[in-house]
C-alpha positions in Angstrom: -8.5 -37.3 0.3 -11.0 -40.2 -0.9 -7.8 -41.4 -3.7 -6.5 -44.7 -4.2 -2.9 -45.1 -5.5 -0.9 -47.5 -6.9 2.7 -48.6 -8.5 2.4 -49.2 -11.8 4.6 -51.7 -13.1 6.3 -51.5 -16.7 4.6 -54.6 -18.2 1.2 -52.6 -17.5 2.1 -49.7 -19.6 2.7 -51.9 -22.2 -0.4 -53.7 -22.3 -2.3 -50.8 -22.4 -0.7 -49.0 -25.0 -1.2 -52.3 -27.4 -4.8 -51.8 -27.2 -6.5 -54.8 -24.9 -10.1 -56.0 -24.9 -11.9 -54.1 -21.9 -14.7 -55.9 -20.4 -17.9 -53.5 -19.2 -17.2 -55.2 -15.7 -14.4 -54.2 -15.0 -14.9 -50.4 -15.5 -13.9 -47.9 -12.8 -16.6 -45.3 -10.7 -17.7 -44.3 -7.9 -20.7 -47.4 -8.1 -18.0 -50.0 -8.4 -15.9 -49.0 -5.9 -12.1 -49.2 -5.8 -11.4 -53.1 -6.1 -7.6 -53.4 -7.2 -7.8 -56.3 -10.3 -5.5 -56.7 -12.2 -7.6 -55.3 -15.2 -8.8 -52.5 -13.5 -5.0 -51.7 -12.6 -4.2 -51.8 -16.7 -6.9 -48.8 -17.1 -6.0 -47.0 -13.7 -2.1 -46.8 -15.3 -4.0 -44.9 -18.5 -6.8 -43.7 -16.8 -9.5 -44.8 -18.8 -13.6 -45.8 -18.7 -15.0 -47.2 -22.2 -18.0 -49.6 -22.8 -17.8 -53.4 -23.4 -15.9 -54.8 -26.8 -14.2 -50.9 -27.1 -11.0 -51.5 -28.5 -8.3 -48.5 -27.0 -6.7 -46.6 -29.9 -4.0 -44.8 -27.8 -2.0 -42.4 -29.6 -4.3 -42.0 -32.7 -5.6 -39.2 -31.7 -4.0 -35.3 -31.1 -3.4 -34.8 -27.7 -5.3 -32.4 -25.5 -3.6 -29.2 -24.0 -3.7 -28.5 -20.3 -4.1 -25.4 -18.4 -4.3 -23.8 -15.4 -6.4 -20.6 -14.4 -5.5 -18.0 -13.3 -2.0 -19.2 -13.4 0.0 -22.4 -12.8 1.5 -20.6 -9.6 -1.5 -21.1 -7.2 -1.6 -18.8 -3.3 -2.6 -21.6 -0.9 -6.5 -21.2 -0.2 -7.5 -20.1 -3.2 -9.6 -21.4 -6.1 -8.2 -22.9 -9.1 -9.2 -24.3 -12.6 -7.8 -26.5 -14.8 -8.8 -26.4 -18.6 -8.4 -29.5 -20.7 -8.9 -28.4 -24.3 -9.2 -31.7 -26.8 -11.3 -32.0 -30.5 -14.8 -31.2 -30.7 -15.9 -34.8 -30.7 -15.1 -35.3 -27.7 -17.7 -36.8 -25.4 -15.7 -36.8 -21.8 -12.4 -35.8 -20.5 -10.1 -37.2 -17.7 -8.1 -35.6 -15.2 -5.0 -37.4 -13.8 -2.6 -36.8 -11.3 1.5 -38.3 -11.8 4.0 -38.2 -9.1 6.8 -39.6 -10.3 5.6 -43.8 -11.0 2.8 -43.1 -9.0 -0.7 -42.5 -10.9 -3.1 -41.6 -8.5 -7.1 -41.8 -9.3 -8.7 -38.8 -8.1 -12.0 -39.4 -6.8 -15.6 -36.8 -7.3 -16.2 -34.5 -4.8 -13.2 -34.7 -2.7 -10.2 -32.5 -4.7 -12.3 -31.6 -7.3 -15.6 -30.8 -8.7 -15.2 -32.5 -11.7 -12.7 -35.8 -12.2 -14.3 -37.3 -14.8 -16.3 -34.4 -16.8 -18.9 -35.5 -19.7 -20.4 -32.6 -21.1 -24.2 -32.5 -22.1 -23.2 -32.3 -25.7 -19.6 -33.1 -27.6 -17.3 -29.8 -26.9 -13.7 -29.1 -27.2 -12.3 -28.6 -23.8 -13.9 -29.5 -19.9 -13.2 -27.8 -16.6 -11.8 -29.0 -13.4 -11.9 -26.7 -10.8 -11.4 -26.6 -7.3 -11.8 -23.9 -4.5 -9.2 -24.0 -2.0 -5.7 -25.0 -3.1 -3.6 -26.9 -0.7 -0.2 -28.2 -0.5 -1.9 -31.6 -1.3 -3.6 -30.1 -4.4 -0.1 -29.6 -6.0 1.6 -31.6 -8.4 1.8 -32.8 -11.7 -1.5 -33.2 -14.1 -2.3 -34.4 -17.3 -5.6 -34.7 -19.3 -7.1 -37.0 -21.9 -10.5 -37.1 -23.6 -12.9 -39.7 -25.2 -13.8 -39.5 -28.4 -16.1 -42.0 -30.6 -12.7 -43.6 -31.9 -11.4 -44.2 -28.6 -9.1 -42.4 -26.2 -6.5 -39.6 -26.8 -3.3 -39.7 -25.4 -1.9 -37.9 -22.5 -1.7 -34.1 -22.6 1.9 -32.4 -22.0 2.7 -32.4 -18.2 0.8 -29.2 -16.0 3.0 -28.2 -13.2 0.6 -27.3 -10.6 2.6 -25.2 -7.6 0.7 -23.9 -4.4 2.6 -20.8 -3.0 3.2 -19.5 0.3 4.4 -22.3 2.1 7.9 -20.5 2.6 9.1 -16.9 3.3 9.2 -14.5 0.9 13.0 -13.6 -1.0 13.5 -10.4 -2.2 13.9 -9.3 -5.8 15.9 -6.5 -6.8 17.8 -5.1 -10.1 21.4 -4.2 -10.5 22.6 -1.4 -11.4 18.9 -0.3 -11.3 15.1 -0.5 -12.1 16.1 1.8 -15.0 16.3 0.3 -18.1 17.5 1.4 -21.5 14.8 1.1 -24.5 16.2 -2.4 -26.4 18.9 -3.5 -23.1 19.2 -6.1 -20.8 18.4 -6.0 -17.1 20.2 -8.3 -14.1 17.5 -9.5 -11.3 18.5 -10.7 -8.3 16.2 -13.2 -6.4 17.8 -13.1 -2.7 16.8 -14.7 0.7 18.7 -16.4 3.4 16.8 -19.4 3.5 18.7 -22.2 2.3 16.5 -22.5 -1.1 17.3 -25.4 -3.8 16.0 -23.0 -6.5 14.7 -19.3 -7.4 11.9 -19.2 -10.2 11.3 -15.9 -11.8 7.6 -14.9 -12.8 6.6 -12.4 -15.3 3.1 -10.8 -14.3 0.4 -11.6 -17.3 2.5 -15.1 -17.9 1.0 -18.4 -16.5 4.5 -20.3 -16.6 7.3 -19.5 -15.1 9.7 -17.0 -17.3 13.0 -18.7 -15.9 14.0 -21.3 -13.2 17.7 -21.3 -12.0 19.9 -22.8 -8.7 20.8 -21.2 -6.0 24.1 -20.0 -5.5 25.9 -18.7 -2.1 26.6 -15.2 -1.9 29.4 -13.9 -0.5 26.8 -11.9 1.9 26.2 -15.4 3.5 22.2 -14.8 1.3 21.4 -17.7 -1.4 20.5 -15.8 -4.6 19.8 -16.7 -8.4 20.9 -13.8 -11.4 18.6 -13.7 -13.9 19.1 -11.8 -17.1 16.3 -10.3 -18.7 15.8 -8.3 -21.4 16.1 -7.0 -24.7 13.2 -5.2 -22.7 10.7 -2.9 -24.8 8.4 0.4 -23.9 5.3 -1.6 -25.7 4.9 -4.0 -22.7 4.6 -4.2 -19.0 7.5 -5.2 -17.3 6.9 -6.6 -13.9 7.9 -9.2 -12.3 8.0 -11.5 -9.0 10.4 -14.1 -7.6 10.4 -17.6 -5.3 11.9 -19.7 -4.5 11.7 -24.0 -2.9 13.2 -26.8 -1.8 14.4 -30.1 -3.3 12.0 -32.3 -2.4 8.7 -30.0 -2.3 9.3 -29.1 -5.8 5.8 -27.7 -6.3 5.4 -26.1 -3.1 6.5 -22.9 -3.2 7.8 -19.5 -0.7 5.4 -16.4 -0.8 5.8 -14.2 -4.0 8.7 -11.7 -3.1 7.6 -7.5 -3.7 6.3 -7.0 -7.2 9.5 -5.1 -9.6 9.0 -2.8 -12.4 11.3 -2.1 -15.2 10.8 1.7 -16.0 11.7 1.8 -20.1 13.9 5.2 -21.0 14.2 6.5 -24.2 16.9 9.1 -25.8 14.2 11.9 -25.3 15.5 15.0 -23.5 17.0 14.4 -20.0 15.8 16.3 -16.8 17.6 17.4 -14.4 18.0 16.7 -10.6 19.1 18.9 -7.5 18.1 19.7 -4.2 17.8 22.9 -2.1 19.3 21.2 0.5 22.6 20.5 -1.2 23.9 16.8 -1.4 25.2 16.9 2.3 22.6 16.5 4.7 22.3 15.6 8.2 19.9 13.2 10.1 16.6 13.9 11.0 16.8 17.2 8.2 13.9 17.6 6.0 15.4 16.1 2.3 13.5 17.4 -1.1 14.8 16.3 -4.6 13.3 18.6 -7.4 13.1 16.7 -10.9 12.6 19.7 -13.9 12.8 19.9 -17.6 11.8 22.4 -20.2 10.1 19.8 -22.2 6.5 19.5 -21.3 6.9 16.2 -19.4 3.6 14.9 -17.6 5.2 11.9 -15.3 8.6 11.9 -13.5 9.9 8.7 -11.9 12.8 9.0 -9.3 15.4 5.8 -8.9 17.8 5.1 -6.6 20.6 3.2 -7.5 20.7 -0.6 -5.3 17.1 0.1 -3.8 15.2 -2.8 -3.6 12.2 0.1 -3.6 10.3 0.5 -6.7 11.0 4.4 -8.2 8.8 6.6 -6.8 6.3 8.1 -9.3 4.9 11.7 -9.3 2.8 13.9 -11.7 3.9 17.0 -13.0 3.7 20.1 -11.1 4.6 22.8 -13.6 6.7 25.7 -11.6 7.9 29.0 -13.2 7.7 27.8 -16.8 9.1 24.3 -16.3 7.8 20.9 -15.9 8.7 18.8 -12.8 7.7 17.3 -9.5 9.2 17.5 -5.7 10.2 14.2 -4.3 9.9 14.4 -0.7 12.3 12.0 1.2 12.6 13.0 4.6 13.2 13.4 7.6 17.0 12.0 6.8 17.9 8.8 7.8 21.2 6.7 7.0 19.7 4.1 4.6 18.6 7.7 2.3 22.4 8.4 1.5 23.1 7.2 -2.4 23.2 8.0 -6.2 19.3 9.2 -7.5 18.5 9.6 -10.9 15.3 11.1 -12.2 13.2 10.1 -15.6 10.4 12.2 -17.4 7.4 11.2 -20.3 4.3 12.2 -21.6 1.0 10.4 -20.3 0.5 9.1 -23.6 3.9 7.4 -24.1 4.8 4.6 -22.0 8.6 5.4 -22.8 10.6 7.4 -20.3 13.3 9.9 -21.5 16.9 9.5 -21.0 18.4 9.3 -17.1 18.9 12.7 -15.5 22.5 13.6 -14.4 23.1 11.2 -11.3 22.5 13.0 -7.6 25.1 11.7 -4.7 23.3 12.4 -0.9 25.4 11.9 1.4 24.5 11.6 5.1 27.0 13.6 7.8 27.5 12.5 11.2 27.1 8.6 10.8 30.9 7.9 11.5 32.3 8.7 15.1 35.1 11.2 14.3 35.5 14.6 13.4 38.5 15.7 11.0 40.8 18.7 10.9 40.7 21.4 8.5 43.7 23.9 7.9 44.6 26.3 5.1 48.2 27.6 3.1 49.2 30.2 3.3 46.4 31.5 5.3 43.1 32.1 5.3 43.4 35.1 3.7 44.8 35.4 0.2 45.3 37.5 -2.9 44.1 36.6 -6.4 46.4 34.9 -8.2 48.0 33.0 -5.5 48.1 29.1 -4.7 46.5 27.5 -1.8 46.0 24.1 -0.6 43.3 23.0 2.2 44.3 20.1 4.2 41.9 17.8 6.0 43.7 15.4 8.6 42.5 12.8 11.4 44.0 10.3 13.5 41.1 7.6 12.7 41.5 5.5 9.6 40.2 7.6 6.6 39.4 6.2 3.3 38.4 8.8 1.5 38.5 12.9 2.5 35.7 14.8 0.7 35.5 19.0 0.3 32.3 20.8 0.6 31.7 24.1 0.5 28.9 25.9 1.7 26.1 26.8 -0.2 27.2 25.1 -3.9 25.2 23.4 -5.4 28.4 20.8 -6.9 29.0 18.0 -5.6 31.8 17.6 -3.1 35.7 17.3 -3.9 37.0 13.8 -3.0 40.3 12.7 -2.7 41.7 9.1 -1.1 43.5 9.4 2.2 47.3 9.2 2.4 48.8 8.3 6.0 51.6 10.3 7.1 53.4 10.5 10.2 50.4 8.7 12.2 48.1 11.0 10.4 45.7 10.3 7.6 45.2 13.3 5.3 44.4 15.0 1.7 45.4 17.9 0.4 42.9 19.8 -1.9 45.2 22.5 -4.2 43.8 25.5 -5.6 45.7 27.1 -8.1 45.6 29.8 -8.8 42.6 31.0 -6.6 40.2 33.4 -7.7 37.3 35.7 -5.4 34.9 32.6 -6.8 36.8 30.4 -4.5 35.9 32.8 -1.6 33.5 31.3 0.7 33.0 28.8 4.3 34.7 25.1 3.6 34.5 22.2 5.8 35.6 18.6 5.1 34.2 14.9 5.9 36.0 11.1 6.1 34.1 7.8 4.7 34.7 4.5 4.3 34.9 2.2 1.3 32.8 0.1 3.0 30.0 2.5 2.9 30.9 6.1 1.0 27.3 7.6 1.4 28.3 7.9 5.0 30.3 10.4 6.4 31.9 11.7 9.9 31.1 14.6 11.6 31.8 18.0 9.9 35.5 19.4 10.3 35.0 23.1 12.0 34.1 25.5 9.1 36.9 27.5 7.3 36.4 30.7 6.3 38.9 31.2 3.0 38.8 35.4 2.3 40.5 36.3 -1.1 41.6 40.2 -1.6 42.3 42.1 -4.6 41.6 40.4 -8.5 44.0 39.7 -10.9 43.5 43.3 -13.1 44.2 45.1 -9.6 47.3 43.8 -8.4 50.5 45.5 -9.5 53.1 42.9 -10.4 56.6 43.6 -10.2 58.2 46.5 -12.0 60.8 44.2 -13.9 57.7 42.2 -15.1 55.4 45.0 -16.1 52.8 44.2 -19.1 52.4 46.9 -21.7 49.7 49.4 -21.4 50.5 49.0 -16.9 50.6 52.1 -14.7 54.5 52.0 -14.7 54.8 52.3 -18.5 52.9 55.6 -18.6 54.2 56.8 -16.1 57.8 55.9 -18.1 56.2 57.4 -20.9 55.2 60.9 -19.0 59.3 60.8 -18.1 60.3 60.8 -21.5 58.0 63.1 -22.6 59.0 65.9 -20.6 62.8 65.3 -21.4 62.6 65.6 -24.8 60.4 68.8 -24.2 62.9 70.1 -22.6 65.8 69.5 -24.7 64.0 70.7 -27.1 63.3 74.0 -25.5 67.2 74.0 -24.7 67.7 74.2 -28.1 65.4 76.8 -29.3 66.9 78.7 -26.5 70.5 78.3 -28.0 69.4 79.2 -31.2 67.7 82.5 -30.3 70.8 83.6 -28.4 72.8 82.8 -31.5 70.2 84.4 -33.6 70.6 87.7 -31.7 74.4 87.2 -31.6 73.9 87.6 -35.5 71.9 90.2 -35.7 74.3 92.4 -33.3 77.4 91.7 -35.1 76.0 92.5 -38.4 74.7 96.3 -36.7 78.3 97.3 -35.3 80.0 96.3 -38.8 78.8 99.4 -40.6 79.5 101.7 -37.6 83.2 100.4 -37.5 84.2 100.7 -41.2 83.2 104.3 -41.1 85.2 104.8 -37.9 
């Protein structure tokens, strides 16, 4: 590397600081070569070069700022610069190197272009730039710079990290990606190499946003939780993660996969189905439509855990809606989960509120098909209760419902184990012709719900007859039924005949009246 390096002991530091005499013999350069006196040690341990009878006014003036271009975080083989930015008196600068009580005294032309950098004219700030970073190049800087009252002191410290000496971790965000306008987000920085520590970066920021230890995760994975947030619509949110060991503090693993917050606002929600339905099958073709009625331009879809970005789509405007088809398939196990889709306008970088969540689940992942029976029958009137049971002699978790062709998510209830049997009963009461229709059930595990067994063999449930059709019993009629008119008919025609009885009865006793009255006349004569 053409550098020299020595200990610098504490008297040293001393010395120079109180400001020494500095004879013009005894300054450092590449034409006096590297002789170690004791003298020449004094100005290695400050790094300095000033003419004869030059007293050394350390601390007098303001110190310089340090910076690295394009970031502090550098890819190994790449080019690098580092700014030192002083006053504009300044007539040279001076790059140094610390690690730990070692100062070491860079020489021209080997690391750098520039050590030692005296511009043409006085200026306030000097490059140092190199073009191929190296695991050597890392470390810790400082700068200083000349001016015609002596020397400034050291700049703050400049971590300078060379990555991709390790493996990438991975970076994800729990629950999601997803992130309400003004809320906080978790990230996870994962990897199963035994890192000391995970630093987070924020894309746009030369430092490091956060540095944390590594824990052990109960998935055997070392991992740091960083919380971020409150996040905001008005800036880019994207971020990467790394990770190193103890003692290689500034050599760091590859950059894990870039992760973008998506913003969302309280702006209208879309909503999310599928043709398909949310049970699908391996190797099927899988589709998830995101629409709204408000004019939406962009639609993002999320799944919840993925360590994927969302997908993004532009809008494809069908039958008088806005919204874009998310193709997914063919099906494959990893697909099964909870999606929720987002909406905005181009010109808004805010994304409207979540979509009702989706749940795909993936049949024929578990080795066991369950039992599916009906009470009292498959057939049934309107009005009357019936319970569908779904059994199985493997361990069952949790029994799901699903009937053909609805566009609702399955029924799920947990298993109960009776008898050697593990089961669920799903009651309908009282069933309706809506309830009419092919049923088959599923088991999953806790340990993975988005996977399910094979399908039970389909059910057919027939319902006959609706509620206004069916005559109840006679003792529990309803008024206004077919028996009370029919009562009422009865009635009728009784009292219209007793009342022709009587008008009968009174005619006869009418005539009667008349008759006597006739043969009274005739028998007084007689």
């Amino acid at each position: 590397m053409g550098r020299a390096g020595l200990q610098v002991p504490t008297p040293c530091v001393s010395v120079c600081w109180a400001g020494i005499e500095v004879p013009a013999s005894a300054q450092p350069g590449p034409e006096r070569g590297d002789s170690m006196t004791p003298t020449l040690m004094a100005l290695l341990c400050l790094g300095l070069s000033v003419g004869p009878r030059t007293r050394v006014h350390a601390g007098t003036l303001p110190k310089p700022t340090i910076r690295a271009e394009p970031s502090s975080a550098i890819p190994w083989g790449t080019p690098v610069t580092i700014w030192c930015q002083g006053s504009l008196e300044a007539r040279e600068y001076r790059l140094l190197k610390n690690e730990g009580d070692l100062w070491t005294w860079i020489t021209q032309g080997n690391l750098w272009t520039w050590v030692t950098q005296k511009p043409l004219e006085p200026g306030d700030k000097a490059d140092f730039s190199t073009a191929y970073m190296t695991d050597s190049s890392a470390g810790r800087y400082h700068c200083r710079y000349l001016s015609p009252t002596g020397w400034s002191e050291l700049s703050d410290p400049l971590e300078l990290v060379v990555t991709g000496i390790h493996g990438k971790p991975q970076l994800s965000a729990l629950p999601s990606p997803v992130v309400a306008s003004g809320g906080n987000v978790t990230l996870k920085c994962a990897s199963w190499m035994t890192f000391y520590r995970f630093v987070l970066m924020k894309e746009g920021e030369r430092q490091p946003s956060s540095t944390l230890d590594s824990q052990r995760a109960p998935s055997v994975q070392f991992q740091a939780l960083f919380l971020v947030g409150p996040v905001t619509p008005s800036l880019r949110w994207t971020f990467r993660c790394y990770g190193y060991y103890n003692n290689t503090p500034h050599m760091w693993s590859y950059p894990s996969d870039p992760l973008e917050l998506l913003v969302s606002g309280v702006s209208g929600k879309p909503s999310l189905l599928t043709p398909e339905g949310p049970v699908v099958t391996s190797g099927q073709s899988l589709t998830l439509q995101c629409h709204s009625d408000v004019g939406y331009d962009r639609f993002s879809l999320s799944k919840e855990g993925a360590r994927d970005p969302p997908q993004l789509l532009g809008r494809q405007p069908q039958a008088g809606l806005s919204g874009a088809d998310f193709a997914l398939g063919p099906v494959r196990p990893s697909i099964g989960g909870w999606y929720t889709c987002y909406g905005r306008h181009s010109l808004s970088p805010e994304w409207s509120a979540p979509s009702d969540p989706l749940d795909i689940l993936v049949a024929g992942q578990l080795p066991y098909t369950p039992s599916l029976s009906v009470q009292p029958g498959p057939t049934v009137t309107s009005g009357e209760n019936v319970t569908l049971r779904c059994q199985s002699r493997s361990a069952v978790d949790t029994f799901l419902l699903s009937k053909e062709g609805a566009a609702s998510p399955p029924l799920r209830l947990r298993s109960k184990s009776q008898t050697g049997q593990h089961q669920a009963e799903f009651s309908v009461s009282p069933v309706t012709s809506a309830h009419g229709g092919t049923y088959r059930c599923y088991g999953s595990s806790s340990t993975a719900p988005h996977l399910l067994s094979q399908p039970s063999d389909p059910l057919e449930l027939r319902v006959s007859g609706t509620a206004d059709t069916v005559s109840p019993p006679q003792n529990e009629s309803a008024p206004g039924s077919a028996s009370d008119r029919r009562d009422y008919t009865v009635e009728n025609v009784i009292r219209m005949g007793v009342a022709a009885f009587i008008l009968v009865v009174l005619g006869i006793l009418l005539l009667e009246a008349r008759h006597s009255q006739t043969r009274t006349p005739e028998a007084a004569s007689s």
